[in-house]
N, C-alpha and C positions, 0 to 999 in steps of 0.2 A: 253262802258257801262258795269259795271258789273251785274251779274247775282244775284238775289236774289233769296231765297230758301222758300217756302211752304210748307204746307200741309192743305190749306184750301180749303175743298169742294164747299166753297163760292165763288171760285176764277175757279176750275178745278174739275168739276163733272162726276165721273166716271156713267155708268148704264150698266150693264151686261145683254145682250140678249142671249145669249144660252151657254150652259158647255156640256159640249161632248167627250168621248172617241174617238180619233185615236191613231189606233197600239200601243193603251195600255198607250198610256198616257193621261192626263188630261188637253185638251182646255177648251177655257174660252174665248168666246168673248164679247166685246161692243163698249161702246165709252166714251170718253171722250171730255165736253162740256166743252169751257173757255166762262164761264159767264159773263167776264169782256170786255170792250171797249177799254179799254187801255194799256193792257199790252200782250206780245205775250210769250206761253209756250215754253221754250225750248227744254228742258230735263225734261224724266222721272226718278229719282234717287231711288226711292226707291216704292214695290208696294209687300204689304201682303193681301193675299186672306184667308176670312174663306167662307168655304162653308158648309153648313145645309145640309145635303141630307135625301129625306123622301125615306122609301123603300114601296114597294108596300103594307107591312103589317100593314104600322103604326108607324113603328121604326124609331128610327132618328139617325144619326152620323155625326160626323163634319172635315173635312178636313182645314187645318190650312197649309199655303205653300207660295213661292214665285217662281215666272216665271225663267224657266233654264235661262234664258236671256231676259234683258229689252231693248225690240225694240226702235227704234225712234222714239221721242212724239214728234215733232212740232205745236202749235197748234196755229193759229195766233188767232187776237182777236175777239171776238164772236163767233168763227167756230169751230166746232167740228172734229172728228179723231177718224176712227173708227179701234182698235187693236185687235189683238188674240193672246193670253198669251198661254205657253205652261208650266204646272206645271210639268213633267216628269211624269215616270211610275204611272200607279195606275190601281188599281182592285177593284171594288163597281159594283154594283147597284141602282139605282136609279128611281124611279118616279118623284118626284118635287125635287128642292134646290131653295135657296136662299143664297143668297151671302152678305156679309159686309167687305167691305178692308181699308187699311190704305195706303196710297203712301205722294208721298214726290219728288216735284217738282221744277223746275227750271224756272224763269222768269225775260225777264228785262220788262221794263216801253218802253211802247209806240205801238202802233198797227202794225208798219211796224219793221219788223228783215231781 
């Protein structure tokens, strides 16, 4: 079977539960939900984070990055996977963010891989 390629949220829905500094670089974690019954995720090929950051005064700035390295995404069908992205070095502060990313996924057809 070969693998087919995505990038629809319709298919593989990321949600980011917390972003976090350790030793200076910049985590990000969540999950990732295949929405679908019938096909199983292989691979994560490709995954762009912007993140919003509010400061505590009001102010806002945006961090724009991709992960030092893309872990293994296996995600069979309808089950979710939950990852922690490492953006490398960074220095902010923050109060709230919100996050919006773009990735780009691997799948074949069928529930069992």
């Amino acid at each position: 079977m070969a693998a087919e390629v995505s990038g629809d949220p319709m298919m593989l829905e990321w949600t980011t539960t917390k972003v976090w500094l350790s030793g200076g670089d910049l985590c990000v974690s969540g999950t990732f939900e295949n929405r679908r019954d019938d096909i199983t995720v292989t691979a994560l090929n490709d995954f762009t984070m912007q993140i919003t950051f509010t400061r505590a005064d009001g102010t806002t700035y945006q961090f724009i990055g991709t992960p030092k390295r893309l872990p293994m995404c296996k995600v069979p069908a309808g089950e979710t996977k939950r990852l922690t992205l490492n953006f490398g070095s960074f220095e902010g502060q923050w109060k709230t963010w919100v996050t919006e990313q773009n990735y780009e996924f691997s799948y074949i057809n069928g529930a069992r891989w």
